[in-house]
Every structure is written in structure tokens, then in C-alpha cells.
VMD Tcl script that draws the C-alpha trace (Angstrom):
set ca {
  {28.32 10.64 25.60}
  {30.22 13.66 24.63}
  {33.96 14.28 25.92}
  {35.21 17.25 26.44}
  {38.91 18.07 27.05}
  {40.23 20.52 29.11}
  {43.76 19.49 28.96}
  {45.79 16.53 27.11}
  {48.60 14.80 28.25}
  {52.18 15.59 26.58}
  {56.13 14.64 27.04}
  {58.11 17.94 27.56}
  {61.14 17.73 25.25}
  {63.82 15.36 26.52}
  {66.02 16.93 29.10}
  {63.12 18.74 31.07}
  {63.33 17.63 34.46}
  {59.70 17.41 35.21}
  {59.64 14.26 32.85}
  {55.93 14.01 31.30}
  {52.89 16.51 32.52}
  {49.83 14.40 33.97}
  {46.84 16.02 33.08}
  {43.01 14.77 33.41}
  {40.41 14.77 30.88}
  {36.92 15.50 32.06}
  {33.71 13.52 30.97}
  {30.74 14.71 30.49}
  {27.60 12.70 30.28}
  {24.90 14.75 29.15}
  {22.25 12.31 29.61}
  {23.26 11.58 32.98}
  {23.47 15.12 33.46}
  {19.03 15.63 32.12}
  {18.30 12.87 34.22}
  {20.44 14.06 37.61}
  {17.98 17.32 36.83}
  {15.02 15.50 36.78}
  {15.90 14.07 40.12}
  {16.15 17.71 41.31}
  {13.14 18.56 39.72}
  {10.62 15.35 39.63}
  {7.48 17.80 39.16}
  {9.06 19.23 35.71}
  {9.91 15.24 34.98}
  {6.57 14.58 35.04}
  {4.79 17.39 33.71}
  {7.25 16.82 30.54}
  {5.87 12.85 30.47}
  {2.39 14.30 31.19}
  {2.67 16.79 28.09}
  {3.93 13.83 25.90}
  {1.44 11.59 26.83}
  {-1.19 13.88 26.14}
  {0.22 15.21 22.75}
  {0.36 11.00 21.53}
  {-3.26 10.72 22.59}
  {-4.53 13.46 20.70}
  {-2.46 12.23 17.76}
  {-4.59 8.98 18.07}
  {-7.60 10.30 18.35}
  {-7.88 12.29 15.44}
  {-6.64 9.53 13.37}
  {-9.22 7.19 14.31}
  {-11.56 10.05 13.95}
  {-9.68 10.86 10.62}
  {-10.87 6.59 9.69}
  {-14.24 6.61 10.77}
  {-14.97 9.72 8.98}
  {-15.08 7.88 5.57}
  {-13.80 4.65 5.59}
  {-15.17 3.69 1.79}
  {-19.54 3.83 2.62}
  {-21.20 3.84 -0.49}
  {-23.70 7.04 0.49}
  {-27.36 6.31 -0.19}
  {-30.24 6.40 -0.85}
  {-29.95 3.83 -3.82}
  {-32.20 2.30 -6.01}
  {-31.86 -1.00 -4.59}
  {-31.78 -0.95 -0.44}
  {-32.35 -3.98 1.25}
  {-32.10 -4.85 4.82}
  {-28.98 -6.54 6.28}
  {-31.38 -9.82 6.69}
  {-32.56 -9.50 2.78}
  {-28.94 -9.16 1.78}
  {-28.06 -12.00 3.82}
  {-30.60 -14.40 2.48}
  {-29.85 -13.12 -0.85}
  {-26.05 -12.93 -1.58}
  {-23.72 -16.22 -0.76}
  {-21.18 -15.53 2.62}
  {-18.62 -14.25 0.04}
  {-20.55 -12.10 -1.97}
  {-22.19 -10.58 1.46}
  {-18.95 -10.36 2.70}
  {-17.44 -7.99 -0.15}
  {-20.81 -6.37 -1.08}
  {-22.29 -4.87 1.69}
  {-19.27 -5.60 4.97}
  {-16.64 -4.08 2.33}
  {-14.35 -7.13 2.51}
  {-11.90 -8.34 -0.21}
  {-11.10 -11.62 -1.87}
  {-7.95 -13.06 -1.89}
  {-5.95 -12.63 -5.40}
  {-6.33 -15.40 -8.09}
  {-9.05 -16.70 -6.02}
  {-12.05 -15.84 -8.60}
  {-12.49 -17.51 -12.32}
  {-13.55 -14.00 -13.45}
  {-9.72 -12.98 -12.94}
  {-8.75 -15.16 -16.07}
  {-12.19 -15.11 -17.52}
  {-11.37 -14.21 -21.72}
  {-14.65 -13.82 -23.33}
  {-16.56 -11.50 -25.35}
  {-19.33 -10.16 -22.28}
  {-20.34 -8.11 -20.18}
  {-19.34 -8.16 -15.95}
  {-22.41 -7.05 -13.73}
  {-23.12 -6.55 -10.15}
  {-24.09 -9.96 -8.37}
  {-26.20 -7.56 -6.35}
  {-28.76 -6.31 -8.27}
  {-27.25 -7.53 -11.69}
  {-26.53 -3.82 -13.47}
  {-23.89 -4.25 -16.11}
  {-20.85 -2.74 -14.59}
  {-18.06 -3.33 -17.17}
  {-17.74 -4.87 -20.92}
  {-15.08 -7.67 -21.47}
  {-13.62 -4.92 -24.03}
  {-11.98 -3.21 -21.45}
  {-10.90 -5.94 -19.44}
  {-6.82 -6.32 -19.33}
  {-4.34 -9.07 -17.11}
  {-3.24 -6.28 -14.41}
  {-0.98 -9.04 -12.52}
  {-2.70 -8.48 -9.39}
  {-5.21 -11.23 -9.17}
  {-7.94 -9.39 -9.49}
  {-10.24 -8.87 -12.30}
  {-9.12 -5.47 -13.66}
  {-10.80 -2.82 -15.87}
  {-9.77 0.09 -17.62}
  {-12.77 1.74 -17.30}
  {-16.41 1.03 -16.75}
  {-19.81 1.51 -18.42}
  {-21.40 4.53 -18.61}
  {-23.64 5.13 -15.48}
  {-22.37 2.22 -13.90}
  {-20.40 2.85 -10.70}
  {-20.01 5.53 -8.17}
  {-16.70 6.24 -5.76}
  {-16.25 7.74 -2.55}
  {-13.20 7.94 -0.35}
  {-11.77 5.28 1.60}
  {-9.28 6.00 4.34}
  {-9.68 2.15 6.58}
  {-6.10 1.55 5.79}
  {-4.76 5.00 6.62}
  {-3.79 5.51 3.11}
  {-6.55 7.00 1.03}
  {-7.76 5.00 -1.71}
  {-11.01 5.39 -4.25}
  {-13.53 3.05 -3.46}
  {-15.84 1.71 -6.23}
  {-19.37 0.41 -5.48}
  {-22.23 0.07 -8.10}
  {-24.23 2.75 -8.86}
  {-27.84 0.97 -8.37}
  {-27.38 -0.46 -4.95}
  {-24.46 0.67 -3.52}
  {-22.64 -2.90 -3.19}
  {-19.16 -2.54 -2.65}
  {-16.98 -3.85 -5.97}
  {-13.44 -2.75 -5.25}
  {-10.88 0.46 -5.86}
  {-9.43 2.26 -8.56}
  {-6.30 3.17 -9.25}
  {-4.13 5.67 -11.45}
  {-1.77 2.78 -12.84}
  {-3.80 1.58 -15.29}
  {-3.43 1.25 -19.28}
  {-4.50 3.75 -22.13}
  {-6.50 5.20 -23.12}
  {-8.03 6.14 -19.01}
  {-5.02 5.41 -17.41}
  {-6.84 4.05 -14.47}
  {-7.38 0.41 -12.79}
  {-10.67 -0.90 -11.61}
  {-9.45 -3.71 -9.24}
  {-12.95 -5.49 -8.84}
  {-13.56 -8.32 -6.32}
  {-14.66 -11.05 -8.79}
  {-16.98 -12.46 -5.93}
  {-18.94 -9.30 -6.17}
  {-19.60 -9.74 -10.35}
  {-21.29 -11.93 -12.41}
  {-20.33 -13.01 -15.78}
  {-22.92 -12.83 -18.84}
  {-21.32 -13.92 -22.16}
  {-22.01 -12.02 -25.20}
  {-23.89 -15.53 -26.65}
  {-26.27 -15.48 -23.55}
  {-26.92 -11.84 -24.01}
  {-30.12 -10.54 -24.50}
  {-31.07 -9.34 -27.90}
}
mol new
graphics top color blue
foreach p $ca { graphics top sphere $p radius 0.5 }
foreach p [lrange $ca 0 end-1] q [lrange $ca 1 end] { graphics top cylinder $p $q radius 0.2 }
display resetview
């Protein structure tokens, strides 16, 4: 509410016979004044609500459009394509889950998170080496992290199913989703590779073929 004086109140200097002025200070209520006007004029009223209401649905719908147009799909063809039944009967729940519905883990749940030895990380869908235990580093997030992977090993595409854009990371061969990467990473790249450990597979350099 705004008030706005037209006169104030004060005592004329003692001896004045009219004693003290009275004067009145005017209100005005400027809300009450928009919505006395919209009582006048109830088609503006709701052409002004109709206008709004149309301006928030067009907001929404290009932001879902915005989502769906990319929200992280590895595109194919790949290598390796399966159908949804062969992945099914193929990968565990958790590893179908992350791989091919683009789910993620929950933090500190995997071994591979604190896994320390000499090896190399591959896809658990179609078993491509993905990353060497040389670049593996404790990121603090509960997720196996990477500074960078092997060559030919992964592919990104964009990601927007959270509103925010991210870089999603899937393997190169069949397209299984791994995890993102980031630009908060270590030297020398700079860069995190926050993998799902569900979606890897640990070979250590002893069991590694000659």
C-alpha cells in the first residue's frame, strides 16, 4: 500500500486562535484500486489470465520438448545390438537397469569404487576395455572415477533428463550406458568419468591375457 499525503497535520504557533489545523491524509491502495478495475472490466480480467495461462503452457511445452529431444540415447547402429529380451536375459536387474534404461547406482554402493589394483575396467555389456586402473583416482563421489578413458573406448552424447545438460558416456561397441563426464577432474585431462560401477567389470592385470 502506498500513502500519499495531501496535507499533514500542524499546531499554529501558540497564541493563534484557531488552536491546531485538522487535516486528512488520503490512502491509496493501488491494488485495491487494479482489482476495483477489473470489476469494471471482467472481459480484460480474463483475457489478461487467459494470456498468462497460455504464455506458462507454452513455456512447458517446449521444455519437455527441449527433454525428450536428447535426454542421454546412445545413437546407433552399434556393433553389439541386442533386443530388450536378449539384454534382459543377459545383464543382472542392476546392470539392465544402468546399461540400457539409463539408471544410476547409488554412491559407495559398488566394490569397483574402492577397487586399487593394477587392471583394466570393461563394459559388463559386451566386455570392451573401457578404462585402465592407471587413470583411476578417489573423486569423493562414490563413484568409480576416471581421468580419462582408453583410446576408442567410449562415445558421448548430450543429456538434458535433469534440465541441466550434462555429457553422457556410453561404450563405444554397444552403446550401454556407463555414466557422465565432467570438467572437474584432475591433470593432466582435467575431466571426470563418473562410471556406474554396476555397468563395469573388473579384470586384474594378473588375469590378463597375454
Amino acid at each position: 500500500m502506498w500513502n500519499w499525503p495531501f496535507f499533514s497535520a500542524r499546531p499554529r504557533e501558540s497564541g493563534d486562535p484557531g488552536g491546531t489545523i485538522r487535516t486528512r491524509t488520503y490512502s491509496m491502495d493501488l491494488d485495491s484500486r487494479l482489482r476495483g478495475n477489473e470489476r469494471k472490466s471482467p472481459r480484460i480480467a480474463i483475457e489478461r489470465r487467459m494470456f498468462l495461462l497460455g504464455t506458462g503452457s507454452l513455456v512447458v511445452i517446449a521444455g519437455l520438448t527441449w527433454m525428450r529431444g536428447s535426454a542421454g540415447n546412445a545413437a546407433g547402429p552399434f556393433e553389439v545390438e541386442k533386443s530388450d529380451d536378449e539384454w534382459r536375459r543377459l545383464l543382472k536387474p542392476a546392470q539392465y537397469r544402468v546399461l540400457r534404461q539409463h539408471g544410476t547406482e547409488q554412491p559407495f554402493s559398488s566394490p569397483l569404487n574402492g577397487e586399487k589394483r593394477k587392471g583394466t575396467f570393461a563394459c559388463a555389456g559386451c566386455a570392451l576395455p573401457l578404462f585402465s586402473s592407471d587413470t583411476k583416482f578417489e573423486s569423493g563421489t562414490g563413484w568409480p572415477s576416471f581421468y580419462a578413458p582408453l583410446p576408442n573406448a567410449v562415445a558421448t552424447a548430450d543429456d538434458r533428463a535433469l534440465l541441466i545438460p550434462r555429457t553422457e558416456v556410453h561404450c563405444r561397441r554397444c552403446g550401454g550406458h556407463l555414466g557422465h563426464v565432467f570438467n572437474d577432474g584432475p591433470p593432466p585431462t582435467r575431466l571426470r568419468y563418473c562410471m556406474n560401477g554396476v555397468a563395469l567389470t573388473f579384470m586384474p592385470a594378473a588375469d590378463a591375457p597375454a
